[in-house]
N, C-alpha and C positions, 0 to 999 in steps of 0.2 A: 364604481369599479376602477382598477387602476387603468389608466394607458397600458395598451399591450409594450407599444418600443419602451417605456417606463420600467415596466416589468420586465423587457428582456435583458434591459442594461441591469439592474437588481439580479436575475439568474448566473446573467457573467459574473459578476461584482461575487454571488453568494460562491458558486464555482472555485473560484480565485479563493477565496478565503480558503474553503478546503481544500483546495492545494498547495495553500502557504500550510495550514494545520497538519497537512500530510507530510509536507520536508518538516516542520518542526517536530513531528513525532518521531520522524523515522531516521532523524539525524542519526540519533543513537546504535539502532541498528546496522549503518555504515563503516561508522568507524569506531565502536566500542572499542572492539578486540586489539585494533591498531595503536590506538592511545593506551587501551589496558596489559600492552607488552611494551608499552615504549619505545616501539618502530618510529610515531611521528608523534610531536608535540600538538595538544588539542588544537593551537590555530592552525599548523599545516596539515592536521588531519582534515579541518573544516575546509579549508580553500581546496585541497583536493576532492573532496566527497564535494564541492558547489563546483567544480570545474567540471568533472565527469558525469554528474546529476543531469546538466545543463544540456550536455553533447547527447547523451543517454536518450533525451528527454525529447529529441528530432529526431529520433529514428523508429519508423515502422509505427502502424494504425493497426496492429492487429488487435491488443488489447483494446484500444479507443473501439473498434468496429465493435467487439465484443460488448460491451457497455452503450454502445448508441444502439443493438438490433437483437442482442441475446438475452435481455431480461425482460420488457413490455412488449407486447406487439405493438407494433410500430405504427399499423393500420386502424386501430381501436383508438389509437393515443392522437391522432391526426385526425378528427371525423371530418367527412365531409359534406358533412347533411347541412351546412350553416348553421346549424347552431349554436349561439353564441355561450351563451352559457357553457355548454360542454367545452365548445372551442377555447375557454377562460380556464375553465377546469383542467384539460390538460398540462395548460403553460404554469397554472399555480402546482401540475404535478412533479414539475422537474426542480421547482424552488424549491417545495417540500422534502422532496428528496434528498438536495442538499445540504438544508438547513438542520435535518436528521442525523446527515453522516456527519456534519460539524460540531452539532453538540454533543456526539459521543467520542469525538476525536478529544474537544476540549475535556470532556470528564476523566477519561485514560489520561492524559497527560498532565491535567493537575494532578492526577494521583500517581503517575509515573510508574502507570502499567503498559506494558509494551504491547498493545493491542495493536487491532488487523486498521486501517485505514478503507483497505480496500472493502473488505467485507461491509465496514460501517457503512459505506456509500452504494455499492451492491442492497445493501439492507434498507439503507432510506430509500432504494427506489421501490423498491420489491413492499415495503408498506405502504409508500405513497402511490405505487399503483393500486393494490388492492384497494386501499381507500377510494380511490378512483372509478375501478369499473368492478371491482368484485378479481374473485382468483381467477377468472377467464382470462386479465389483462396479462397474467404472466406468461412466459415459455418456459415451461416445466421442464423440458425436454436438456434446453438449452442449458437452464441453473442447473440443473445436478451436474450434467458434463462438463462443465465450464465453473462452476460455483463451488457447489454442495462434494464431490467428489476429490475439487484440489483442499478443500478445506481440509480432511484429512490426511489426503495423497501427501502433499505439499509437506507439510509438516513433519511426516515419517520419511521422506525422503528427505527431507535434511537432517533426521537425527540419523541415517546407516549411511549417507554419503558422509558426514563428519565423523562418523566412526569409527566409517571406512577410511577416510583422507586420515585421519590420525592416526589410527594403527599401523597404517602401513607406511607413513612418512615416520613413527617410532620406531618400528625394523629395521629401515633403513637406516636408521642415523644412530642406531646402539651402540656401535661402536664409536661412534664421533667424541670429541671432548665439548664439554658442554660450551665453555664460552665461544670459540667458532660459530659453534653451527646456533647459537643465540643469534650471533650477528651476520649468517646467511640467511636464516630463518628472518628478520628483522627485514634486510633487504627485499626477499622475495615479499613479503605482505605489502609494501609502498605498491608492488604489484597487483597483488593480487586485492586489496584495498581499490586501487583504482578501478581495477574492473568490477569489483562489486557494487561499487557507488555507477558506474555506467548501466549496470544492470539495472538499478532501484531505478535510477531515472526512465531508465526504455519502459519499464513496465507498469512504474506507480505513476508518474505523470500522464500517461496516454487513458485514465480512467477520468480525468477533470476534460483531458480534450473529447472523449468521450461524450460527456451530458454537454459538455458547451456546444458540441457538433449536434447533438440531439436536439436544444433549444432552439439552435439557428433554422433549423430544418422545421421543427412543428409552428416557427414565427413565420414561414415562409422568406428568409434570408439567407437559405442555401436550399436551392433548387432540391440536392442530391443526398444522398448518407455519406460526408466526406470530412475531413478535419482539415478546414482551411490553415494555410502557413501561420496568418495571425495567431490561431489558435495557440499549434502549435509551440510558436515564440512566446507566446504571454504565459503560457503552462509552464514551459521550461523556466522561464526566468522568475515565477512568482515560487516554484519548486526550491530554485536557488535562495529566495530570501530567507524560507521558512528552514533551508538547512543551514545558512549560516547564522544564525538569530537562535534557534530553539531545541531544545531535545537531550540537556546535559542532564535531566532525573534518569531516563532512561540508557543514556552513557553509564550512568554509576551503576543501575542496574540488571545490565550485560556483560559491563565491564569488570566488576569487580563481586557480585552479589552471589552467583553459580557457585566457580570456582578457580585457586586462582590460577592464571593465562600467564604460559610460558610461550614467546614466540612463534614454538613449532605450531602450537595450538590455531594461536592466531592467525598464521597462512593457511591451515587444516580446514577451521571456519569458513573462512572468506572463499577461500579456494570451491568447496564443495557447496555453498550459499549461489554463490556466483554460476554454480553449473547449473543447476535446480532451479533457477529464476531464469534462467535464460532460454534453459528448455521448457518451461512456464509459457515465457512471451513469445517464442516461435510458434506453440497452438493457440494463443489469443487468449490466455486462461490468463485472468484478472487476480493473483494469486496475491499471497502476504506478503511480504518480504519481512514481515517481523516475525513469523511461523517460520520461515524457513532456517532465518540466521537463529533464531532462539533456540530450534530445536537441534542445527548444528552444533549450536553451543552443549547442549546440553549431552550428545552425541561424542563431541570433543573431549570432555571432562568424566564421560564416562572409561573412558582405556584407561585413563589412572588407577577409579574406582570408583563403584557404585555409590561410597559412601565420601568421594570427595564432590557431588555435585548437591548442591543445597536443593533439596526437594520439595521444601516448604516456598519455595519464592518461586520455584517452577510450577508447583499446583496453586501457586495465586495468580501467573501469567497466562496458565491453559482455563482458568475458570472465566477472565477474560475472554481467552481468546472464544471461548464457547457463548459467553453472553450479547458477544457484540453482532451478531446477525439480527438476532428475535428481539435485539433492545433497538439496537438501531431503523430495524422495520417500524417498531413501535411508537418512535421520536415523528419518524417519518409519516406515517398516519395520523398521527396526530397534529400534525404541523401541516397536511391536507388540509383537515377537517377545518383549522382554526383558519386556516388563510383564505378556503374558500367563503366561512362564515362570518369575515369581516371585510371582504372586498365582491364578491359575488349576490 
């Protein structure tokens, strides 16, 4: 059997991966719209979305708390009967988990579908627990309110807040001459840009400090349910690498695939993204950030016309977005099964 501290440096190490594959997914999702209105050129779009990612990414454990104590019971996952074997079994259950929501991060993203990150890892644990102790291990209770619930919420809430932000930011500016208010509109997204990418950081990074706080805890190397500072730092900054390195398939297919993004759009988006993700991570709800901006988007190009947003690339993103929970569980059980069957 492996070394326990062996295997918890492995859980960090597997962690980190998925939160470098989470910024390189979700690169695109930040600044599509910005690049796809030519507010900012793609490298100063990148250094802004990894500077705000970073700051984002130190603030508030409410998501993390959620992800360390709202999907397994915690007390199931911990036994403390000595039993070694189980005791081995649970710490191969948070590997499992991770290595689940990695492999279905890497599959979306070689195929530059704008899948959920969060949901994948949410997914790998919720299989790699069952595989664990059977459906008892989960909090039922917990996942719908927290999970299963923003899975839909989430998403319909970004398509009538971009619907909403667009139609009523086109009222107002109907009388405007278009090239002005291109280049007010232009201005305000550098803004409203940055607080989006602030956003994705507060709420997608705090889901890897999550399971690394959970690891520490079932290793006995944090007494408490807490996300030490280190944590915290190494999340942030491994977040950072994966947004400045990865996620140009899914640029092109935010950016330019829907429909195409005039300015107004573009601040419309981000604008109403950024609300909905933030009221997300103030109740600890571990939501998508790629549900919320896609369906923005889609919400955005609807005021035009029903028949200017590409519906065919939207129902290959929502068949995604529905597959990645029950595939991701499935990776995640699976990758139980095999890790406790060749080191236990």
């Amino acid at each position: 059997m492996l070394e326990l501290p062996l295997l918890l440096i492995v859980i960090v190490g597997a962690a980190l991966v998925f939160d470098y594959t989470n910024g390189a997914n979700d690169t695109g999702n930040v600044i599509a719209t910005v690049i796809a209105t030519r507010a900012l050129t793609p490298k100063q779009a990148v250094v802004m979305a990894a500077v705000f990612n970073f700051i984002g990414a130190l603030m508030g454990t409410a998501v993390a708390m959620t992800v360390v104590s709202g999907i397994v019971n915690i007390e199931k996952i911990s036994p403390g009967s000595g039993d070694v074997t189980a005791l081995a079994g649970c710490k191969f259950l948070v590997l499992a988990a991770v290595l689940g929501a990695i492999a279905w991060n890497v599959l979306t993203w070689l195929l530059g579908l704008p899948s959920s990150s969060s949901h994948a890892l949410v997914g790998g644990l919720i299989g790699a627990g069952i595989a664990y102790g059977g459906f008892g291990m989960l909090k039922v209770g917990s996942i719908m309110t927290k999970v299963v619930v923003p899975i839909f919420a989430s998403p319909l809430a970004g398509l009538l807040v971009g619907y909403g932000a667009t139609l009523g930011l086109t009222w107002l500016s109907v009388r405007a001459r278009p090239r002005p208010a291109n280049r007010l509109f232009r201005r305000l997204q550098i803004f409203s840009s940055s607080v989006m990418a602030f956003s994705h950081g507060m709420n997608d990074a705090q889901k890897t400090m999550g399971l690394i706080a959970l690891a520490l805890y079932i290793f006995g190397r944090n007494p408490e349910l807490a996300v030490p500072l280190w944590v915290k730092l190494a999340c942030a900054t491994v977040m950072v690498l994966g947004t400045v390195t990865g996620g140009w398939r899914i640029v092109k297919t935010l950016g330019s695939k829907f429909f195409r993004m005039e300015p107004i759009h573009g601040f419309a988006i981000q604008t109403a993204s950024a609300l909905v993700i933030e009221g997300a991570t103030h109740f600890g709800a571990p939501i998508s950030t790629t549900h919320v901006i896609s369906s923005a988007v889609l919400g955005a190009g609807s005021v035009r016309s029903l028949s200017a947003v590409r519906w065919k690339v939207a129902g290959r993103m929502v068949t995604a977005w529905f597959l990645t929970l029950p595939a991701a569980a499935l990776v995640g059980a699976l990758m139980f099964w095999l890790l406790t069957a060749l080191f236990i």
